[in-house]
C-alpha positions, 0 to 999 in steps of 0.5 A: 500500500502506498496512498491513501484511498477516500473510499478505504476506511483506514484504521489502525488495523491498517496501519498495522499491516503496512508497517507490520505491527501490532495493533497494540503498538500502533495505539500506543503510538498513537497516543504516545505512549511512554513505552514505544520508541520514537523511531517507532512512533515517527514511523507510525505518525508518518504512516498515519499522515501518509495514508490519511488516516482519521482516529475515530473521536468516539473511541478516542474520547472513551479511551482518554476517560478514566472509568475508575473501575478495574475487574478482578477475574478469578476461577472460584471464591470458595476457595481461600487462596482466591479470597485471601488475594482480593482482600491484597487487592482491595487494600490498595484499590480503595484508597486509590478511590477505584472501584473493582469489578470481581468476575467469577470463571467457575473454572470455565474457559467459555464463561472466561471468553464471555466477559471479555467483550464487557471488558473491552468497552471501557468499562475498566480501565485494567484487569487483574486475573487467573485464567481458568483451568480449562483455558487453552486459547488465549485468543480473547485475552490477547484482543483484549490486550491489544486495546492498550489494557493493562492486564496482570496474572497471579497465581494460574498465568498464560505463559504464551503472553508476554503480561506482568505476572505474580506468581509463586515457586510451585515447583520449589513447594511441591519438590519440598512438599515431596521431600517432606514426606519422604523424610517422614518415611514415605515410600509410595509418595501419589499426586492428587490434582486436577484436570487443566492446563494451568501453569502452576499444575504443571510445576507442581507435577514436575516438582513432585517427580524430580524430587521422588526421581532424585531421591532413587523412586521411578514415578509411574502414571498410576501415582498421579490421580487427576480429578475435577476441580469441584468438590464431587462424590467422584472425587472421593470414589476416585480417591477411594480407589486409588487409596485401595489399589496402588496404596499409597503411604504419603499424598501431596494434594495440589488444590484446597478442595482435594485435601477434603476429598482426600480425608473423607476417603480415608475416612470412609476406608478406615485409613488413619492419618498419618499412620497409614498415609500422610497427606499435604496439601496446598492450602490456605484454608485456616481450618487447617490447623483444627482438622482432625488430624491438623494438616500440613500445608503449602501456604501461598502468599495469597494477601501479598500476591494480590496486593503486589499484583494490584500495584503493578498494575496501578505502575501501569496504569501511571506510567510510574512503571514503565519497564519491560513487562515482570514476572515476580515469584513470591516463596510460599511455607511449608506449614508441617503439622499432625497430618505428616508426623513421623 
């Protein structure tokens, strides 16, 4: 393309593809953005001028007006961790007098893809998130992105976007949870986790085997029991079965609601723990320490990953911070407890 046509609608998707760009480039330039170049934005703005392009006001204006409003899209609330993170949140959007927007997921992929187009009518001005499990395309998330709103995962990130994100050494947690039990005397260490393809299920399966690998045990699939992510009777049959068959002595569950599936199970076979198996869960439920036996947990810095998230964005949204976008890893604790006594 070398001119301009009157009969062409000229958009910033045009200008993307003459200068092959992205779209999120080009806005940014457009609006001279402290984060694009001056070369570059000379090559857009000369781009712009030579192809007779027109910014359409209406969108201009929405994007020059602050709504005051971030959304906080997260899996489920039951869950502690979740709760605990918002809390971090709030602590830093109420006295910035901004409002939040909490949308729930349900852990689904579809319902997740749905709240985007509400996003991305100026309704907010940024987005905190962690992605359901489910959640393989991450094409909504990227149009979304695209638009110049700042986005910032914790906990469950899409790896394949290049976004601040706030995280937490699963790896390290599930190694040293692993560790943990086989220094109770452990022999027949299973993972109990669930369906999905967040990152930190990834980490936390691969700290489990190399820490079992490295200590001279073959991991065989049979020790992995993958559930669903809800609280179910299925969960608890399945735990049942497999407590029956390979009879493991020591469990690392990798999600709060498997550590209730995995005690009704032993319950309901009769197994006690920590004599017969030893269990330990990630966990920031604060009944864990008056279950019956207390359980050991791995406690994620939930409060301090969400507060550290909301200030990030916050940076962003500033221009305060203007850096390459981060990736922050937070440790979380090894809170032993009756579940794994020797």
């Amino acid at each position: 393309m070398t001119g301009g046509n009157k009969n062409d609608k000229v958009n910033m998707k045009t200008l993307a593809k003459e200068l092959n760009l992205s779209t999120a480039t080009i806005s940014k330039a457009l609006r001279d953005s402290y984060d694009i170049s001056p070369e570059t934005k000379l090559r857009v703005m000369e781009a712009a001028r030579r192809l007779n392009y027109v910014p359409n006001a209406y969108a201009s204006s929405l994007r020059k007006q602050s709504s005051n409003t971030i959304a906080i899209i997260i899996p489920e609330i039951a869950d502690s961790f979740f709760s605990q993170a918002i809390n971090g949140i709030e602590s830093i959007v109420a006295p910035k007098k901004y409002h939040a927007l909490i949308y729930l997921s349900h852990d689904s992929y579809e319902r997740e893809a749905s709240m985007f187009n509400d996003l991305a009518s100026g309704r907010v001005d940024g987005l905190i998130m962690s992605v359901a499990s489910s959640t393989q395309d991450t094409g909504h998330i990227k149009t979304l992105q695209e638009t110049g709103i700042p986005i910032v995962f914790f906990d469950r990130v899409c790896e394949d976007i290049t976004a601040d994100k706030i995280v937490t050494d699963d790896y390290n947690s599930a190694y040293n949870a692993a560790t943990h039990l086989l220094q109770a005397g452990c022999k027949n260490i299973s993972l109990v986790t669930i369906s999905g393809y967040p990152s930190i299920l990834t980490a936390r399966e691969q700290g489990y085997r190399n820490a079992l690998t490295e200590n001279g045990f073959v991991v065989k699939d049979a020790e992995i029991v993958t559930c669903s992510n809800k609280y179910t009777e299925e969960n608890v049959n399945m735990i049942k079965a497999h407590l029956t068959t390979v009879k493991p002595d020591g469990i690392i569950a990798t999600v709060e609601q498997l550590a209730t599936a995995t005690y009704l199970a032993c319950d309901e076979l009769k197994l006690q723990i920590p004599r017969d198996v030893k269990v330990i869960c990630f966990t920031n439920q604060i009944t864990a320490a008056i279950l019956n036996p207390s359980l050991t947990t791995i406690l994620q810095p939930a409060y301090d990953m969400g507060k550290q998230a909301a200030e990030t964005l916050f940076g962003r949204l500033s221009g305060r911070l203007n850096e390459a976008k981060q990736e922050l890893i937070m440790p979380s604790q090894l809170i032993a407890r009756a579940s794994t006594a020797s």
